[in-house]
C-alpha positions as CSV (number, residue, x, y, z in Angstrom):
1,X,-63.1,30.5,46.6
2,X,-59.9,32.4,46.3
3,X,-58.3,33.0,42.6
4,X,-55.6,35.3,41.4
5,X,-52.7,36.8,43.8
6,X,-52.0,35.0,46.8
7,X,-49.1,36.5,49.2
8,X,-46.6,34.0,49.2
9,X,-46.1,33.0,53.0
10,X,-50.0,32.3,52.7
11,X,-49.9,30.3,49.1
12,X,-50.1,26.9,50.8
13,X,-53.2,24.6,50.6
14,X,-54.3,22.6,53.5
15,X,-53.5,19.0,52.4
16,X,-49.9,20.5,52.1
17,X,-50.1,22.3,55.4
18,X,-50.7,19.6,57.4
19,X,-48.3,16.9,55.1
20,X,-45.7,19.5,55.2
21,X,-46.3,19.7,59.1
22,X,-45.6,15.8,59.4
23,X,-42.6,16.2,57.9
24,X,-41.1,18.6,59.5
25,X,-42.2,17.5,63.0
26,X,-40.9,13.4,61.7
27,X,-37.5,15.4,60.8
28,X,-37.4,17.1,64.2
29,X,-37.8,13.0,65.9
30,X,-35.1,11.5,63.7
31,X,-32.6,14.6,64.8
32,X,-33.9,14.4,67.9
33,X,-33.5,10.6,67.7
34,X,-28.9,10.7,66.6
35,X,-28.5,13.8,69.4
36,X,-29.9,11.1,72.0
37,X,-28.1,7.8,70.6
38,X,-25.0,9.7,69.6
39,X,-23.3,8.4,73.0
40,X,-24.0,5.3,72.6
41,X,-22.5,4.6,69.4
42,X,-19.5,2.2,69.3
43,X,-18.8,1.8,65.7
44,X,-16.2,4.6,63.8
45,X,-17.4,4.1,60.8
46,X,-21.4,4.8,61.9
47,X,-20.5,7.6,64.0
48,X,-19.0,9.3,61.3
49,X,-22.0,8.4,59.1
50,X,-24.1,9.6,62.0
51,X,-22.6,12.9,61.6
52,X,-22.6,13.7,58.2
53,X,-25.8,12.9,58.0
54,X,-27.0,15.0,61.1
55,X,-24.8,17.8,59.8
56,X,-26.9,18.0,56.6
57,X,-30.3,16.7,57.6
58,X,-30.2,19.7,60.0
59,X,-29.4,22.4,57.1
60,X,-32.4,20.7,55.0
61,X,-35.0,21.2,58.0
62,X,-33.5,24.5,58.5
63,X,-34.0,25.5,54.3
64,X,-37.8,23.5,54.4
65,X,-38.8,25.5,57.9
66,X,-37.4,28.8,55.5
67,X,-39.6,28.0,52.4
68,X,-42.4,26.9,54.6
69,X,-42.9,29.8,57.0
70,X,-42.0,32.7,53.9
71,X,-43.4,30.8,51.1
72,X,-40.2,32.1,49.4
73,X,-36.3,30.9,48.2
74,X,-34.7,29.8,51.5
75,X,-31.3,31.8,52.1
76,X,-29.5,28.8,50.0
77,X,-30.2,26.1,47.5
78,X,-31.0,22.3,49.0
79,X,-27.9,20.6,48.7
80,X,-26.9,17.2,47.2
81,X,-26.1,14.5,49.6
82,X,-22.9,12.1,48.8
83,X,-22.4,9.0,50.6
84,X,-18.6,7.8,51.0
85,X,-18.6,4.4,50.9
86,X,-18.8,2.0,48.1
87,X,-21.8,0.7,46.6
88,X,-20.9,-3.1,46.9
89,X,-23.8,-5.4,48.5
90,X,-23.2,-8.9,50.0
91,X,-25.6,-11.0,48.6
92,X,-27.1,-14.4,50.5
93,X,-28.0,-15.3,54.3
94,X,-26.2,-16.6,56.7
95,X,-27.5,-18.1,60.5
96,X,-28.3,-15.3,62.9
97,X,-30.6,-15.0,65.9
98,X,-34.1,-14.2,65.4
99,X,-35.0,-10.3,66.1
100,X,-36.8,-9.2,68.9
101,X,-37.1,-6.2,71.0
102,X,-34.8,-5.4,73.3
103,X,-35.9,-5.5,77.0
104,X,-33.1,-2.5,78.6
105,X,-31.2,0.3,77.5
106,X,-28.1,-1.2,77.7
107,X,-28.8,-3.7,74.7
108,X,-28.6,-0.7,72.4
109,X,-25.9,-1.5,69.2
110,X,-24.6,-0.3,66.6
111,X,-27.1,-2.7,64.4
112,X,-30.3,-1.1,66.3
113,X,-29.0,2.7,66.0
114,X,-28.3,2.1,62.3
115,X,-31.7,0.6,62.0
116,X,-33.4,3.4,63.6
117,X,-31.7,6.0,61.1
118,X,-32.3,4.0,58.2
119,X,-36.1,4.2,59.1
120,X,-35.9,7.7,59.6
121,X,-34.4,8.3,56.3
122,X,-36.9,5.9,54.2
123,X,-39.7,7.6,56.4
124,X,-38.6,10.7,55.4
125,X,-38.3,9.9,51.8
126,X,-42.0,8.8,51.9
127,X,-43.3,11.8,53.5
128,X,-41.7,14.3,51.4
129,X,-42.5,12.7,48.4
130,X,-46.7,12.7,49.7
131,X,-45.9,15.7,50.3
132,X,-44.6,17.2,47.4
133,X,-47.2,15.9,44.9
134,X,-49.6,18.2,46.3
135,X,-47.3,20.9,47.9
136,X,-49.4,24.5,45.8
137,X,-46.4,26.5,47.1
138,X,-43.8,26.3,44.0
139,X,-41.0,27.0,46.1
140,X,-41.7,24.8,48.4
141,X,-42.8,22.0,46.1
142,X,-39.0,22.3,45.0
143,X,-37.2,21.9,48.4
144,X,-39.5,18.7,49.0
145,X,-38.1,17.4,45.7
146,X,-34.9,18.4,46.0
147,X,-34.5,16.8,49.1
148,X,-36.3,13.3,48.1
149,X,-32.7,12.2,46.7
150,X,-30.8,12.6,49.9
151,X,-33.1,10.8,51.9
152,X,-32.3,8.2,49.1
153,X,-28.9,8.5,49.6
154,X,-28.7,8.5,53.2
155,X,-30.6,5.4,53.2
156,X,-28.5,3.6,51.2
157,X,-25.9,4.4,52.4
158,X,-26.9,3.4,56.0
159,X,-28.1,0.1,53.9
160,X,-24.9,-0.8,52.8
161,X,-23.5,-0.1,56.3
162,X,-25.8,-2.5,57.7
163,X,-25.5,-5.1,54.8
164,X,-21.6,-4.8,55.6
165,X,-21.8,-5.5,59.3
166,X,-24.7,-8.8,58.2
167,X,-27.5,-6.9,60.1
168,X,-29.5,-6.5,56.9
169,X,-29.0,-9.5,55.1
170,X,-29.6,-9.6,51.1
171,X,-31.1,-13.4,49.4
172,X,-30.8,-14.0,46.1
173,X,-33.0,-16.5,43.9
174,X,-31.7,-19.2,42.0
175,X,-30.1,-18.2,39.0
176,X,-33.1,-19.5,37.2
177,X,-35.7,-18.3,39.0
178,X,-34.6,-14.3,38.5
179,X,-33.5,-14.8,34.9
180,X,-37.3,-15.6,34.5
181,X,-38.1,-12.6,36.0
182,X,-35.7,-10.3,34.7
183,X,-36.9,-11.2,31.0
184,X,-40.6,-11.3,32.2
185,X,-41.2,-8.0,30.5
186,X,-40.1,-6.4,27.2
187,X,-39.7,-2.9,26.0
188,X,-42.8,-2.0,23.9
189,X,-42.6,0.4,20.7
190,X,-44.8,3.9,20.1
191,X,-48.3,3.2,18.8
192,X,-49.3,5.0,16.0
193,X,-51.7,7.8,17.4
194,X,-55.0,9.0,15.5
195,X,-54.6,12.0,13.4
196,X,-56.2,14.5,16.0
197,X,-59.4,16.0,13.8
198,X,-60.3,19.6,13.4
199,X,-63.2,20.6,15.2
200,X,-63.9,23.5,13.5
């Protein structure tokens, strides 16, 4: 058992090692991932997307891989990411074909490409945060958290995008049906706690 001083390139525990491993080798595949369908992007709007989010999700490996390897402040704070769009959702369904995988390279579309960087940023907001609840490092620990609400952010943003375009459709309930839900719980009040006793 080690207590007491640790240097701080070596105050990492192994759980966080080897989470803090996936996430940066699962951030290397999604960058990986937009250099390699950059190309093939037909859409304005997503390309643009594509690159902000590229642009920062590289400077965020870059400050984790810093904090990670010295166990120290990386040479800047994590950032905030700010989608540009709107936050307005189109809500119900409408007939489309069924999903399936595609069977060549040249069915590749805007609607697949956005699909594979909105799982790459809800991946990445999983992993960081498993990582993060048992990151020892402090420093560390912070970058994960920090960087939890951009993977948020990018998401939704590439949610909306895809929402937009009817690749990720949204269905409501009847208005019935979720007014029953939405009043399904209440706000409860502070209990009166025992006085604590002295054990003296």
């Amino acid at each position: 058992m080690h207590t007491g001083n640790v240097p701080a390139q070596m105050n990492h525990g192994g759980h966080e090692l080897f989470d803090v491993h996936e996430v940066l080798s699962g951030s290397v595949a999604a960058l990986n991932q937009m250099i390699l369908l950059r190309p093939q992007v037909k859409d304005p709007e997503l390309l643009g997307i594509m690159d902000r989010q590229y642009r920062f999700a590289l400077d965020e490996y870059n400050i984790t891989v810093e904090a990670f390897k010295t166990g120290k402040n990386p040479s800047h704070p994590t950032g905030s990411y700010k989608m540009t769009g709107g936050n307005d959702f189109v809500y119900g369904m409408k007939d489309s074909q069924p999903k399936k995988p595609i069977q060549s390279e040249s069915e590749i579309s805007d609607e697949i490409i956005s699909g594979f960087m909105l799982d790459a940023a809800k991946t990445a907001a999983s992993g960081k945060t498993m990582a993060a609840l048992e990151t020892c490092n402090p420093v560390l620990r912070r970058v994960l958290a920090d960087s939890i609400p951009n993977c948020i952010e990018m998401a939704y943003e590439l949610a909306i995008y895809q929402n937009k375009h009817h690749y990720y459709q949204v269905p409501q309930l009847a208005q019935q049906d979720m007014q029953q839900l939405l009043n399904s719980f209440a706000t409860g009040g502070q209990p009166a706690m025992p006085k604590q006793q002295n054990l003296q």
